[in-house]
ZAMARGU-4260 file (C-alpha; in steps of 0.2 Angstrom, whole numbers, plus 5000, padded with zeros to 4 digits):
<rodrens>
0) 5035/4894/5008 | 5043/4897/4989 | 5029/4892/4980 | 5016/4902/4971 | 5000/4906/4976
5) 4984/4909/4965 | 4971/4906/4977 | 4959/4919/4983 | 4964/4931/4973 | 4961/4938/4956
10) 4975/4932/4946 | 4987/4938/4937 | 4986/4955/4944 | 4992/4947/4960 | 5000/4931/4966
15) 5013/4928/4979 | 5027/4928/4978 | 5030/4945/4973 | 5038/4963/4975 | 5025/4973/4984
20) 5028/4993/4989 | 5015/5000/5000 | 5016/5018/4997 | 5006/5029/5012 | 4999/5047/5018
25) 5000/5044/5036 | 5006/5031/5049 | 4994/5018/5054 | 4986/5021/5034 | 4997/5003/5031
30) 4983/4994/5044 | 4972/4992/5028 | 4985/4981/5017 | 4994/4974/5032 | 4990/4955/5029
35) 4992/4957/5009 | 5012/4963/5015 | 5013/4950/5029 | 5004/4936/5017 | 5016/4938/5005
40) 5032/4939/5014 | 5026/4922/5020 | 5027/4915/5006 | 5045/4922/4999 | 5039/4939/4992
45) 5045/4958/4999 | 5036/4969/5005 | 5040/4987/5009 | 5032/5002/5017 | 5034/5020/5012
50) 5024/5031/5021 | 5024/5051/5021 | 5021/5054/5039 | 5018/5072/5044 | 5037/5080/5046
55) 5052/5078/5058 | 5040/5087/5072 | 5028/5073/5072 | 5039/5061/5083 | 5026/5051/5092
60) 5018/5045/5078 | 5033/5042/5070 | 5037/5029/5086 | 5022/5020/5085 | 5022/5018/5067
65) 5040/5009/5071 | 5032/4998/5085 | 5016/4992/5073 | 5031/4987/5061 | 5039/4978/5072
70) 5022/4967/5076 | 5019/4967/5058 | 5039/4962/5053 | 5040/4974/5037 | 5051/4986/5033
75) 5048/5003/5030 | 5054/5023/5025 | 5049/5036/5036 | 5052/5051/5025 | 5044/5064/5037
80) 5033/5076/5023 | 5025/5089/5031 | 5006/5089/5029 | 5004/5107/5025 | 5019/5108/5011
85) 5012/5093/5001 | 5010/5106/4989 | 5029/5111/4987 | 5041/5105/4977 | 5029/5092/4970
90) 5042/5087/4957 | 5056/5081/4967 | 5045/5071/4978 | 5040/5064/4962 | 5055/5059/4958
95) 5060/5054/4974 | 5046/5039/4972 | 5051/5036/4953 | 5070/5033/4958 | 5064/5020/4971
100) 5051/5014/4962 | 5067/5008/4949 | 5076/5003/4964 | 5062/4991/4972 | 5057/4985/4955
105) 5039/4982/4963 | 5027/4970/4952 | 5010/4981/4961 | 5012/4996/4971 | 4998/4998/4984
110) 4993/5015/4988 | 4978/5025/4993 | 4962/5026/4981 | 4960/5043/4972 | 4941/5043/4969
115) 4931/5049/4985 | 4943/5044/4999 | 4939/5056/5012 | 4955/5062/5016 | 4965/5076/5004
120) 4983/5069/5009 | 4975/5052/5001 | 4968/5061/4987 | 4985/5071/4983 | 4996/5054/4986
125) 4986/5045/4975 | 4990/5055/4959 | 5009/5056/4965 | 5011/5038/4965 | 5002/5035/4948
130) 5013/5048/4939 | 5029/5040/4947 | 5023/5023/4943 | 5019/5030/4926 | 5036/5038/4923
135) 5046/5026/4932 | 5044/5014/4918 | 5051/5027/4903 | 5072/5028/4904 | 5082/5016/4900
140) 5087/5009/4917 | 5068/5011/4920 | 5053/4997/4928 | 5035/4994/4922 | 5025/4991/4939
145) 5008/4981/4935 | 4998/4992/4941 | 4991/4999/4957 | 4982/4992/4969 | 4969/5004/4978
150) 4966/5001/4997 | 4949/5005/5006 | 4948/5015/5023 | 4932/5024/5030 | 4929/5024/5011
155) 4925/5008/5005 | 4926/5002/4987 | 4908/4998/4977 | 4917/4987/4968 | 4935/4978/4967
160) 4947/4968/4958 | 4959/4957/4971 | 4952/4950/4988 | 4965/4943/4999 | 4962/4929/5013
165) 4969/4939/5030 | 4962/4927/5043 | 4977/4921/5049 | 4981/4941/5049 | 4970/4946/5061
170) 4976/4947/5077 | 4994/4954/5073 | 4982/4968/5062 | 4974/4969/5077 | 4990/4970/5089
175) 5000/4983/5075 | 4984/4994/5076 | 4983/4997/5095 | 5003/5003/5092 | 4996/5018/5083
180) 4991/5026/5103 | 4987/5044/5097 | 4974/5039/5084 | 4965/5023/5094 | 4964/5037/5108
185) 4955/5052/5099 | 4943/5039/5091 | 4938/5028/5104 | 4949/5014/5097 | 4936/5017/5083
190) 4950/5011/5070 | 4953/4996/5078 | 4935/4990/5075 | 4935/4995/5061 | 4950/4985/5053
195) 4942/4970/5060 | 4925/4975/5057 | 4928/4978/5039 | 4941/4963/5039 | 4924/4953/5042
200) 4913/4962/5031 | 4925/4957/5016 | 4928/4939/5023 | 4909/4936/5023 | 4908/4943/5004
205) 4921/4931/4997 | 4919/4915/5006 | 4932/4916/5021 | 4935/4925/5039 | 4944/4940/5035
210) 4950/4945/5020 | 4957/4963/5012 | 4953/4969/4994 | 4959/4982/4983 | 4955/4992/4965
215) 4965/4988/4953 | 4971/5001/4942 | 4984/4996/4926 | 4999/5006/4923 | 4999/5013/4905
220) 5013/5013/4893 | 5017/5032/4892 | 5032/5031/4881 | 5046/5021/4875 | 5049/5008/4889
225) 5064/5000/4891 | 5074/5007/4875 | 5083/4991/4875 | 5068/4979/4878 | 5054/4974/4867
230) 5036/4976/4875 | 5025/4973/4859 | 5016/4957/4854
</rodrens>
């Protein structure tokens, strides 16, 4: 499918096709935009994964993070961030995402939400990727994202901008989740309930099965974007 799809969604922010880049804390943290990525690519868009992960010691999550993107068919970068050293060398991780930011040219990035998510590698990530997305847009050479969307975990959003129709999702969300062994097992497969449960919640809100929605946050203009484009009315 090439065409372009307005449906179910709050457009403009988001239509498919497009360039989405799902930026993550953890692995298994993709489960909660995995039928936005998988919707789109069905209908010509890309869709990539980056996620953090916890450092090159963290192997096994690491392998179940690449068997839940085999059932979910999206690409991703494992770029192996310790947990405890979020905090060091903050500016070159920065500009790590700013540089591929620019490379992937995305029209949304999704990432976590900054405000109340309960968990600090969220929190921290969030404020990465808004200053990246910010700054990526300023050299020459440079890309002006749309804007972020903001995912919902254990935290769910009193309000939101974009609801996606997953119901045809469901069960390879389902499948990819049980990949993640080490998490399903310390919770009592709490988290696979709980993308379906929550799945349902948001499908009964907005008038389908399943469906996923996100914040939306715009990305400013900071500075002179594109010196050799005009971005004023």
């Amino acid at each position: 499918m090439n065409n372009t799809k307005t449906d179910f969604m709050a457009t403009p922010i988001l239509q498919f096709p497009s360039n989405i880049l799902a930026i993550f804390a953890h692995a298994d943290d993709e489960m909660n935009a995995a039928g936005t990525l998988m919707k789109n690519q069905d209908y010509g868009g890309t869709s990539k994964i980056i996620c953090w992960d916890g450092g090159a010691e963290n192997t096994h999550r690491q392998e179940e993070m690449a068997e839940a993107a085999k059932v979910l068919n999206i690409k991703y970068d494992l770029l192996k961030i310790p947990y405890p050293d979020y905090d060091k060398d903050y500016w070159e991780r920065e500009l790590d995402l700013v540089q591929r930011i620019i490379s992937f040219k995305p029209d949304v990035i999704i990432t976590h939400r900054g405000d109340d998510d309960y968990h600090v590698h969220h929190r921290y990530l969030y404020n990465i990727v808004k200053n990246a997305a910010r700054k990526a847009a300023v050299p020459k050479d440079g890309w002006l994202t749309r804007g972020l969307l903001l995912t919902e975990n254990h935290s769910l959003h009193q309000e939101y901008h974009v609801a996606v129709d997953i119901t045809e999702y469901v069960e390879k969300i389902i499948e990819a989740q049980s990949k993640h062994k080490s998490q399903n097992v310390k919770n009592d497969n709490f988290y696979v309930d709980m993308i379906s449960k929550k799945a349902e919640y948001r499908g009964f809100q907005t008038g389908c099965k399943f469906a996923e929605v996100f914040k939306f946050e715009p990305t400013p203009i900071v500075g002179n974007v594109f010196k050799n484009k005009k971005y004023a009315l």
